[in-house]
PyMOL CGO cylinders between C-alpha atoms (Angstrom):
from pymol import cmd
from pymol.cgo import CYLINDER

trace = [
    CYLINDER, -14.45, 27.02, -24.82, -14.80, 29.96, -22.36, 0.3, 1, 1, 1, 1, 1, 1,
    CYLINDER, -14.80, 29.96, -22.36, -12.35, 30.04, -19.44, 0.3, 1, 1, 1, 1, 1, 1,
    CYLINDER, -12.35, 30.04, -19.44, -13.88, 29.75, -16.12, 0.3, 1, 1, 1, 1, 1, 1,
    CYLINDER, -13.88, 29.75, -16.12, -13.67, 32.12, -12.90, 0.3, 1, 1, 1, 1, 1, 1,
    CYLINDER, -13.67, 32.12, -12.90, -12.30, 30.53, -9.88, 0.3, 1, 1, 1, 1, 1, 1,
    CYLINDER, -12.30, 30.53, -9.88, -15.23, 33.31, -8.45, 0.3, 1, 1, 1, 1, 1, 1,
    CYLINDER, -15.23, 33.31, -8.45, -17.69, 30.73, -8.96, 0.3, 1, 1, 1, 1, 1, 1,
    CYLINDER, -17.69, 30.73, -8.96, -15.95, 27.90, -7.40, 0.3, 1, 1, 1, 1, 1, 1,
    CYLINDER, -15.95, 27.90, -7.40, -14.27, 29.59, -4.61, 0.3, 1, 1, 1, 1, 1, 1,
    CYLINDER, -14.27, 29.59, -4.61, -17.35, 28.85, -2.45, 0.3, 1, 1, 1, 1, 1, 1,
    CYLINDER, -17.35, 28.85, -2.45, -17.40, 24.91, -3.30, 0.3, 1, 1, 1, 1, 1, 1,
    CYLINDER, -17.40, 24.91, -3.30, -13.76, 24.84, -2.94, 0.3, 1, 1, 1, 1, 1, 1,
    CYLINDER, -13.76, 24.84, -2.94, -13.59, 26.71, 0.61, 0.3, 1, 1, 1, 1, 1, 1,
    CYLINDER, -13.59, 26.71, 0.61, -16.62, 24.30, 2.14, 0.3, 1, 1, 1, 1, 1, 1,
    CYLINDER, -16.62, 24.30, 2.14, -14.76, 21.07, 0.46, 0.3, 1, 1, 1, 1, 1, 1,
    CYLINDER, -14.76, 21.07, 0.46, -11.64, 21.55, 1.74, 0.3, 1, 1, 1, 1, 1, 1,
    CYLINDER, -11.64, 21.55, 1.74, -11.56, 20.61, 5.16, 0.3, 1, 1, 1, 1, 1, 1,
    CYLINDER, -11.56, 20.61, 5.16, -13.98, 17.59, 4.45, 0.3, 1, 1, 1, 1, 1, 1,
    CYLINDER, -13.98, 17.59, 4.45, -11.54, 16.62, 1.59, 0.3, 1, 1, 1, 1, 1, 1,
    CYLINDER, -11.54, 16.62, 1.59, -8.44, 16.95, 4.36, 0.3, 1, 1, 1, 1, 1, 1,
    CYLINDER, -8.44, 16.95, 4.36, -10.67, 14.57, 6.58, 0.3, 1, 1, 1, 1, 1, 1,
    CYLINDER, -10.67, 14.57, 6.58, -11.75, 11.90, 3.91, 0.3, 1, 1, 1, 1, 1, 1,
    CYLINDER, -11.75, 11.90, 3.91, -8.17, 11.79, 3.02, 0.3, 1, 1, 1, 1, 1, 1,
    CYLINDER, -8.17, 11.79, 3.02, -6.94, 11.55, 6.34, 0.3, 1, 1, 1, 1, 1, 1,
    CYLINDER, -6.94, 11.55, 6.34, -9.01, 8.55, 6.97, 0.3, 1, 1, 1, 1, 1, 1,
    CYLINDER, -9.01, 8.55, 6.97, -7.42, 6.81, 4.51, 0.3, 1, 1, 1, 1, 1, 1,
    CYLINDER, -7.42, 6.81, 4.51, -3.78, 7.84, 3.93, 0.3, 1, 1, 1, 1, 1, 1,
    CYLINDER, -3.78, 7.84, 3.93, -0.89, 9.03, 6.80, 0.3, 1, 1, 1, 1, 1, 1,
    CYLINDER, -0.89, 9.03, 6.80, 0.53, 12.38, 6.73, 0.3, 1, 1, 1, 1, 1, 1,
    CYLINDER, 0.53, 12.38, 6.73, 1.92, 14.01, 4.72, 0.3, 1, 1, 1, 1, 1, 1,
    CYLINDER, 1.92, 14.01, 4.72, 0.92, 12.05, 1.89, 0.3, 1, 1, 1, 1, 1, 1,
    CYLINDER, 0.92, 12.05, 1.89, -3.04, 13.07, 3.09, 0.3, 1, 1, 1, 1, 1, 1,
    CYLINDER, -3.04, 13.07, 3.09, -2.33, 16.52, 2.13, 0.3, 1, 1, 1, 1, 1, 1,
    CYLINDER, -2.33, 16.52, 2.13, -0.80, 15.97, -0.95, 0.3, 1, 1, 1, 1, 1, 1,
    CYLINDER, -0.80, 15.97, -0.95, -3.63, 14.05, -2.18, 0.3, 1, 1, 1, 1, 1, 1,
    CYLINDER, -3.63, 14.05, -2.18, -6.05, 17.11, -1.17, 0.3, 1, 1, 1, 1, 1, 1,
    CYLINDER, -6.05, 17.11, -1.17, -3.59, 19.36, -2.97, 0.3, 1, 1, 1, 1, 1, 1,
    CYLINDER, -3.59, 19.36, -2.97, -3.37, 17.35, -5.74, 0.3, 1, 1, 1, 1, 1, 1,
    CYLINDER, -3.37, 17.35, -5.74, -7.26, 16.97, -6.20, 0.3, 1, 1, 1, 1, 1, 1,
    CYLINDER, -7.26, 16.97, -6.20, -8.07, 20.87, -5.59, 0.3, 1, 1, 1, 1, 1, 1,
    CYLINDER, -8.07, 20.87, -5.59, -5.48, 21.10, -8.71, 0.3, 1, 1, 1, 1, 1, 1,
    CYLINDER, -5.48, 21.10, -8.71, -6.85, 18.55, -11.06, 0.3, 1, 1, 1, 1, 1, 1,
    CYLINDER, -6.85, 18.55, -11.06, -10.87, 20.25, -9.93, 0.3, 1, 1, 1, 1, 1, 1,
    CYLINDER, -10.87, 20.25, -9.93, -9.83, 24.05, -10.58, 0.3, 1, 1, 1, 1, 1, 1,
    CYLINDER, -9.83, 24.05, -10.58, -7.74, 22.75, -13.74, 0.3, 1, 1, 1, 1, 1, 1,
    CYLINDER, -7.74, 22.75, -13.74, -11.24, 21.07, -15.29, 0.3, 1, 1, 1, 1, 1, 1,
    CYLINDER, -11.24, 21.07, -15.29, -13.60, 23.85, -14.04, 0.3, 1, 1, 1, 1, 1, 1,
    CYLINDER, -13.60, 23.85, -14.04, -11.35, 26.05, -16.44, 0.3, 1, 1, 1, 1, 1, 1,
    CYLINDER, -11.35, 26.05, -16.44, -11.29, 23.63, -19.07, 0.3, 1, 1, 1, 1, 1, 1,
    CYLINDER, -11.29, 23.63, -19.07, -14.81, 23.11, -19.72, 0.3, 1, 1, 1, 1, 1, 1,
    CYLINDER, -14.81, 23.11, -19.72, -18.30, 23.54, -17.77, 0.3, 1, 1, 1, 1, 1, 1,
    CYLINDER, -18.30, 23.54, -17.77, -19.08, 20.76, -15.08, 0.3, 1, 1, 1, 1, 1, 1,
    CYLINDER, -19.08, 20.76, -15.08, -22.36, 19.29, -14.57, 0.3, 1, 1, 1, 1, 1, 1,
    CYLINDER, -22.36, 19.29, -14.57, -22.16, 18.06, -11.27, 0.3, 1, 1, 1, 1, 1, 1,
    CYLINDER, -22.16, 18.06, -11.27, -18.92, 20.19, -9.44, 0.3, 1, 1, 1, 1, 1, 1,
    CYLINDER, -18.92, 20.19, -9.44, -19.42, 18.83, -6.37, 0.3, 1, 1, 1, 1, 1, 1,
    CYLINDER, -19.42, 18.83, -6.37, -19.54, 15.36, -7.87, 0.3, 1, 1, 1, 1, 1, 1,
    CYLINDER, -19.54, 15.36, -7.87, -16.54, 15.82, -10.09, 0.3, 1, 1, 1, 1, 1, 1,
    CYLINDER, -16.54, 15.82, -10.09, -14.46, 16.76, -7.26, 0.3, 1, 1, 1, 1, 1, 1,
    CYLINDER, -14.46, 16.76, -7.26, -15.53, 14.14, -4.66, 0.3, 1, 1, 1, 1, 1, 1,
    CYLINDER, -15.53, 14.14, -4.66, -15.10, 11.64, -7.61, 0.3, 1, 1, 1, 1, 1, 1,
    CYLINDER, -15.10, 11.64, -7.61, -11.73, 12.71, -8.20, 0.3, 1, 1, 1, 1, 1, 1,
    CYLINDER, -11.73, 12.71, -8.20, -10.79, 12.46, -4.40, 0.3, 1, 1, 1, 1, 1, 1,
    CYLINDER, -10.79, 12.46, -4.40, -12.05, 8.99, -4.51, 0.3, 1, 1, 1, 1, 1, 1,
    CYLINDER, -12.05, 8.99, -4.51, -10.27, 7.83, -8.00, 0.3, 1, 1, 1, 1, 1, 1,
    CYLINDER, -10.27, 7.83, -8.00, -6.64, 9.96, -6.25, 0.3, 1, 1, 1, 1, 1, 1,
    CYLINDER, -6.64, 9.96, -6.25, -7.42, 7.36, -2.44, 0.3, 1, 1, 1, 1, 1, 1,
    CYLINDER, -7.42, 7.36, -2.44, -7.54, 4.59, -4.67, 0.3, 1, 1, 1, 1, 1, 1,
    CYLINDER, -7.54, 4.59, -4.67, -4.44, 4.80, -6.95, 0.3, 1, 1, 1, 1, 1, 1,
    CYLINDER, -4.44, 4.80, -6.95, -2.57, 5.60, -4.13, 0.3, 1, 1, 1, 1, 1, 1,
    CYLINDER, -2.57, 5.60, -4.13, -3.64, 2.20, -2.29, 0.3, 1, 1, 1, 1, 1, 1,
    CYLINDER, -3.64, 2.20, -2.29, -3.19, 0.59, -4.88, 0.3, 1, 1, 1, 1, 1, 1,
    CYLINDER, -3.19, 0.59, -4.88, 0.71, 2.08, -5.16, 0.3, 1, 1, 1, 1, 1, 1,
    CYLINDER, 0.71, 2.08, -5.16, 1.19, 0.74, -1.86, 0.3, 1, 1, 1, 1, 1, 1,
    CYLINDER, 1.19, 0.74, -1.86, 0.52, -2.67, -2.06, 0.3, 1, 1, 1, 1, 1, 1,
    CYLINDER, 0.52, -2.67, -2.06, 2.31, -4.79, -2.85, 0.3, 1, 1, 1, 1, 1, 1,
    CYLINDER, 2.31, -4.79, -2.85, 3.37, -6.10, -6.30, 0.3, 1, 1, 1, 1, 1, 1,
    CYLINDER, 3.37, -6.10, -6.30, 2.01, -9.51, -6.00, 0.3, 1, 1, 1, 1, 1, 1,
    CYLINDER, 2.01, -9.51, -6.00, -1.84, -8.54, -4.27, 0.3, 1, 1, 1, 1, 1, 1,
    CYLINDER, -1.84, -8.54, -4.27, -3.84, -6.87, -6.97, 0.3, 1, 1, 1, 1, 1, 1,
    CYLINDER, -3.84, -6.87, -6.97, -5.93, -4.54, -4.99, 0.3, 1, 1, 1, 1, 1, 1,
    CYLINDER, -5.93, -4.54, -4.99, -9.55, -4.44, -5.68, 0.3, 1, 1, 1, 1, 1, 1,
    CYLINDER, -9.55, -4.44, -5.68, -11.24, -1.60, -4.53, 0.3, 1, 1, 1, 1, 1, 1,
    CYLINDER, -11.24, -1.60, -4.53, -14.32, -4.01, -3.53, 0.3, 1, 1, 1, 1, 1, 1,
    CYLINDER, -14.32, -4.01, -3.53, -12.79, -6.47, -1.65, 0.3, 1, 1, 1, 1, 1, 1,
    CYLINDER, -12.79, -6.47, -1.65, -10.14, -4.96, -0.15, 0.3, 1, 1, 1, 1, 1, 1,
    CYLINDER, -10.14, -4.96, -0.15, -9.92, -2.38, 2.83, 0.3, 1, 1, 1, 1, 1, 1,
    CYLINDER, -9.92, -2.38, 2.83, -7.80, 0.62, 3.47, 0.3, 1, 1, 1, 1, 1, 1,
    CYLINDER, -7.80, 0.62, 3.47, -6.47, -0.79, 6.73, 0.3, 1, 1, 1, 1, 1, 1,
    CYLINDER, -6.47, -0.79, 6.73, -2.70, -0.66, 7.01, 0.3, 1, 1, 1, 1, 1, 1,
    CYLINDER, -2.70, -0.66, 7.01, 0.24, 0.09, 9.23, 0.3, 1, 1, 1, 1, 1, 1,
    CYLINDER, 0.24, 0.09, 9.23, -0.92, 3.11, 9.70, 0.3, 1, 1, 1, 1, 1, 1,
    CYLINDER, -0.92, 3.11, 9.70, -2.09, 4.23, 13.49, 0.3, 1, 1, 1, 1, 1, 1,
    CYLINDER, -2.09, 4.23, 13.49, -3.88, 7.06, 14.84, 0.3, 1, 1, 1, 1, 1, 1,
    CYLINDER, -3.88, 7.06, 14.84, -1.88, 10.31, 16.36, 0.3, 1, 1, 1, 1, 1, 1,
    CYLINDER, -1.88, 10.31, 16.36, -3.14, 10.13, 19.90, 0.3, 1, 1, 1, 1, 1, 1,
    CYLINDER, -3.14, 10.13, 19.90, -4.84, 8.11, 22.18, 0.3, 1, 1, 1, 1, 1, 1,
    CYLINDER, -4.84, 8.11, 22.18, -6.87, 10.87, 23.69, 0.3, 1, 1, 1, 1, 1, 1,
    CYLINDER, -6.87, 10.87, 23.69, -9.36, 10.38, 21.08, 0.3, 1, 1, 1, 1, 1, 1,
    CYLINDER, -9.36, 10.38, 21.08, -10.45, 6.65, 21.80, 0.3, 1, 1, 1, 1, 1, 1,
    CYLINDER, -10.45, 6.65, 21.80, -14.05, 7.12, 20.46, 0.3, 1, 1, 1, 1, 1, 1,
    CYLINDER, -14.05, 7.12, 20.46, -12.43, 8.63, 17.07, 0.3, 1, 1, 1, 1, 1, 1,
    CYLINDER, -12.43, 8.63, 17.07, -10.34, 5.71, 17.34, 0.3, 1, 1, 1, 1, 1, 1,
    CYLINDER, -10.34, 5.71, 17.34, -13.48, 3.44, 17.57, 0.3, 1, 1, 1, 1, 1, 1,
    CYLINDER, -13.48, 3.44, 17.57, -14.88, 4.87, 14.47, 0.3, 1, 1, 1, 1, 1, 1,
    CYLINDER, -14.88, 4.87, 14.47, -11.82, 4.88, 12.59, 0.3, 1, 1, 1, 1, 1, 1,
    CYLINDER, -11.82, 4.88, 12.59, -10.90, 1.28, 13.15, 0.3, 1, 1, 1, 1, 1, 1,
    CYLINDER, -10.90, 1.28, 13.15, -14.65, 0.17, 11.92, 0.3, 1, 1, 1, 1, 1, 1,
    CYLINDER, -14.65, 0.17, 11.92, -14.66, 2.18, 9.31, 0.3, 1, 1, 1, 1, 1, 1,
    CYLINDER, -14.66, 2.18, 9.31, -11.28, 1.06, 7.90, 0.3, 1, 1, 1, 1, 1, 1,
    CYLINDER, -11.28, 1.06, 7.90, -12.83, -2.24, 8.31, 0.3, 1, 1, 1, 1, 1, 1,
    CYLINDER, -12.83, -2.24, 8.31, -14.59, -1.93, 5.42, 0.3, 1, 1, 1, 1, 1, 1,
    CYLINDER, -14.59, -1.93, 5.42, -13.97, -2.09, 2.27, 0.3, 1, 1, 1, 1, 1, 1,
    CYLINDER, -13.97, -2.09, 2.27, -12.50, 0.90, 0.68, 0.3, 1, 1, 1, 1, 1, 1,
    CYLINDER, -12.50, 0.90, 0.68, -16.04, 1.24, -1.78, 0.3, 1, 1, 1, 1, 1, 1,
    CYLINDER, -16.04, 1.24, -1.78, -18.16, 0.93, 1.11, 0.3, 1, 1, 1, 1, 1, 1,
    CYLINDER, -18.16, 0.93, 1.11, -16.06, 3.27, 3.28, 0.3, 1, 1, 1, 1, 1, 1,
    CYLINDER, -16.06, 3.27, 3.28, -16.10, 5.91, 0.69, 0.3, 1, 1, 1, 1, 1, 1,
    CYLINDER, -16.10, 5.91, 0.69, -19.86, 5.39, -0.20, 0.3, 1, 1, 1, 1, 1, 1,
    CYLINDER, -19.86, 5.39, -0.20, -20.40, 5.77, 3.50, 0.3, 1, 1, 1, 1, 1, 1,
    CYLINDER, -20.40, 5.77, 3.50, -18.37, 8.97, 4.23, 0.3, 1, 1, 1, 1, 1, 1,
    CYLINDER, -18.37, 8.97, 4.23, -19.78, 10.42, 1.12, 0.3, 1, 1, 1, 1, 1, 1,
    CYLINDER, -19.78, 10.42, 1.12, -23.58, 9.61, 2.08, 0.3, 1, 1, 1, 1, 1, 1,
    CYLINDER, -23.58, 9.61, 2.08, -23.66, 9.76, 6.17, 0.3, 1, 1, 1, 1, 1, 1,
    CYLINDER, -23.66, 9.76, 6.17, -20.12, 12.67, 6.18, 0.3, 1, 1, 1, 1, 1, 1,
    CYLINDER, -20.12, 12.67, 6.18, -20.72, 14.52, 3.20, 0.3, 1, 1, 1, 1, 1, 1,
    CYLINDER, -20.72, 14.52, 3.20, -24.48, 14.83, 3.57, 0.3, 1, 1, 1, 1, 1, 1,
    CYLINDER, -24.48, 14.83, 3.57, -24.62, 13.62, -0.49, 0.3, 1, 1, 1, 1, 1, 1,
    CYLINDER, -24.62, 13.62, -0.49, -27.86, 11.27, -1.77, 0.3, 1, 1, 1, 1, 1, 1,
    CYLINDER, -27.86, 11.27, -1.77, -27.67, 8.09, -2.83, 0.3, 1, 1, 1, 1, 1, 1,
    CYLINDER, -27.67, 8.09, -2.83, -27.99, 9.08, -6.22, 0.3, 1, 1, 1, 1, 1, 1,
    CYLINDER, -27.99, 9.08, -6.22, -25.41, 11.87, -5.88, 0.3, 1, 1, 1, 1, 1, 1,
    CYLINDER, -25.41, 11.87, -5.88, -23.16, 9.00, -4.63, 0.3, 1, 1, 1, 1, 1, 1,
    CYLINDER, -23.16, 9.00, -4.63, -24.17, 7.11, -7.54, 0.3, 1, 1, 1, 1, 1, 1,
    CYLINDER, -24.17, 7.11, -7.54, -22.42, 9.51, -9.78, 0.3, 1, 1, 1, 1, 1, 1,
    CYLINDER, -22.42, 9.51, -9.78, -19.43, 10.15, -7.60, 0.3, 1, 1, 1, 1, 1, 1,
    CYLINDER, -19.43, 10.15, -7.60, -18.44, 7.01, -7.69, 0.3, 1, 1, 1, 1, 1, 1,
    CYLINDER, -18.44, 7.01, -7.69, -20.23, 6.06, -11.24, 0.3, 1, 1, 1, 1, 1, 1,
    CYLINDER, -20.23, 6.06, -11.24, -22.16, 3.62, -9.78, 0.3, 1, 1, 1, 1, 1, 1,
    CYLINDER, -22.16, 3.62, -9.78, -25.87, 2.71, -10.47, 0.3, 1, 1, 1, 1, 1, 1,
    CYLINDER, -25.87, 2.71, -10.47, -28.18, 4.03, -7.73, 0.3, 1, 1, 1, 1, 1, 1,
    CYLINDER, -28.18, 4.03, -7.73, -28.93, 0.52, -6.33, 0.3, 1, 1, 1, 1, 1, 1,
    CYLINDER, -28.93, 0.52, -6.33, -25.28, -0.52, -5.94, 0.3, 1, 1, 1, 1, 1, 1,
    CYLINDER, -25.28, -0.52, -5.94, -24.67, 2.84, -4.03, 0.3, 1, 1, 1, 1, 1, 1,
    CYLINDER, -24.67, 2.84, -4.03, -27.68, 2.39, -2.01, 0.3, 1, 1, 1, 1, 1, 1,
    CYLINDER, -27.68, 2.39, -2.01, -26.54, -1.41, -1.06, 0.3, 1, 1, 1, 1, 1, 1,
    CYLINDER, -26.54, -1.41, -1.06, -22.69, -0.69, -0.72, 0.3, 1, 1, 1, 1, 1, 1,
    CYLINDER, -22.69, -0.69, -0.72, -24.15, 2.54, 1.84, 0.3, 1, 1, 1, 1, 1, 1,
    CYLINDER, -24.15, 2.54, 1.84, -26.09, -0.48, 3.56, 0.3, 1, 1, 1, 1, 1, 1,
    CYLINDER, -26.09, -0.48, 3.56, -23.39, -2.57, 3.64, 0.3, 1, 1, 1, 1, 1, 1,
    CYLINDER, -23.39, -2.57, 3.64, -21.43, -0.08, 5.45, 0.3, 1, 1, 1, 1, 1, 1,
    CYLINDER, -21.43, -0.08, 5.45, -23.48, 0.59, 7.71, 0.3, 1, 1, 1, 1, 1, 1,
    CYLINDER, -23.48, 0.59, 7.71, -24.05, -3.17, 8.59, 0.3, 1, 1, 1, 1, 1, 1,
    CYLINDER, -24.05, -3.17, 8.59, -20.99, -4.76, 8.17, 0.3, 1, 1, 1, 1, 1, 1,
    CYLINDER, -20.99, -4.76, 8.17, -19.23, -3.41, 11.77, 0.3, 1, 1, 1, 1, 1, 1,
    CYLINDER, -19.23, -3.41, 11.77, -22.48, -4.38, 13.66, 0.3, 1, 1, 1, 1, 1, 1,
    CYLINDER, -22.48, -4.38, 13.66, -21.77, -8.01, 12.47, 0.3, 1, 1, 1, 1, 1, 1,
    CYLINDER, -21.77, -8.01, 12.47, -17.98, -8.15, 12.93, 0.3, 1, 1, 1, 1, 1, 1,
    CYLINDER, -17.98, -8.15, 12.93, -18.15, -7.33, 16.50, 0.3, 1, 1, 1, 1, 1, 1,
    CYLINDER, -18.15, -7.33, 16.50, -20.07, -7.71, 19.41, 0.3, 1, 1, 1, 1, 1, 1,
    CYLINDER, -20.07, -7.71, 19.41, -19.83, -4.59, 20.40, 0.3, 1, 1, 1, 1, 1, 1,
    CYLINDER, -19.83, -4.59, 20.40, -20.28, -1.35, 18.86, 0.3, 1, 1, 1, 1, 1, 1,
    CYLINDER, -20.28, -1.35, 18.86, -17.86, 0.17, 17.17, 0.3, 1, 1, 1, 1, 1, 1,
    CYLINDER, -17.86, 0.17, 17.17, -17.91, 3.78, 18.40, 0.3, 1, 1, 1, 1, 1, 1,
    CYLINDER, -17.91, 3.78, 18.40, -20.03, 3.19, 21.75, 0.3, 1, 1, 1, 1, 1, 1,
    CYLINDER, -20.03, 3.19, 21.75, -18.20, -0.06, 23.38, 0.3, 1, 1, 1, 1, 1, 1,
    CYLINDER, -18.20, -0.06, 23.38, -21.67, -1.11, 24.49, 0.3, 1, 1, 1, 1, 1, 1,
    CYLINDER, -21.67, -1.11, 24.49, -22.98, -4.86, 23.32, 0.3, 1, 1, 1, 1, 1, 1,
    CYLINDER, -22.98, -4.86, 23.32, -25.02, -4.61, 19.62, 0.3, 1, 1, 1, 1, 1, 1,
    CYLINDER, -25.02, -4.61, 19.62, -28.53, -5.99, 19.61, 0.3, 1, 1, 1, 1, 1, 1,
    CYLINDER, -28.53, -5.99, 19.61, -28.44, -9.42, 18.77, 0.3, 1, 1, 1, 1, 1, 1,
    CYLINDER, -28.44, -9.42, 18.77, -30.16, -9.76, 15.56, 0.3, 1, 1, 1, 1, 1, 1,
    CYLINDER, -30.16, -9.76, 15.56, -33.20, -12.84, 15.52, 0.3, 1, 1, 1, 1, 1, 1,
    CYLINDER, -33.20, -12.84, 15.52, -32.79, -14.56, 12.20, 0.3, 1, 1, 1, 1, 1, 1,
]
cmd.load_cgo(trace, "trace")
């Protein structure tokens, strides 16, 4: 087993970053956001040295998503099981300021969702990744990633009779 230069991920890790600090953000309140992107950097430069990744970008995305979910789970409560499919990441928690309403407007739909289909979604639509590259990320075949993308993408439109980041009425759908 050769040890691994951070050289080669540097790159990967610089672009990531930010987008991990956002994903996280979404998700968990502060500080406990940057923890979690701390604590995922760690565990991604730790494995790089240990052994040769496939999929980097995967692995690390993968590990952000398996870090959101234990800590949901941590702060539920001890009766309600939560189920990463049925459940969403909506909580107590509030946005910083009210100046951004329309970042408010996205937040609040996508924390509708469930916490699969939100991270499917952020991964395909925020990360730029394919379906099948969310497939792996999330260990997933490539037609439940492709349905829980759709999903996500549907699922605000029929909560609400408006849109969720315009405020104007959604198309009513014949059916």
């Amino acid at each position: 087993m050769q040890p691994q230069s951070n050289a080669a991920i540097d790159p990967l890790i610089q672009d990531n970053w930010p987008k991990l600090k956002r994903f996280f953000r979404a998700k968990v309140p502060e500080p406990d956001c940057y923890e979690l992107v701390q604590d995922t950097l760690m565990e991604f430069v730790k494995k790089h040295r240990e052994k040769v990744l496939d999929n980097p970008r995967a692995y690390l995305w993968g590990s952000a998503r398996f870090k959101v979910l234990k800590y949901i789970d941590g702060k539920r409560s001890a009766t309600a099981e939560f189920d990463s499919k049925i459940h969403s990441v909506m909580g107590p928690q509030t946005t910083l300021s009210v100046r951004f309403d329309r970042r408010d407007k996205l937040m609040n739909a996508l924390r509708s969702l469930t916490a699969e289909q939100q991270i499917a979604f952020e991964l395909h639509y925020g990360e730029g990744m394919t379906n099948e590259e969310v497939a792996q990320t999330m260990e997933l075949s490539p037609a439940t990633a492709k349905r829980r993308i759709k999903e996500a993408r549907e699922r605000p439109r029929s909560c609400s009779p408006t849109h969720p980041i315009s405020g104007s009425p959604t198309p009513a759908r014949s059916g």
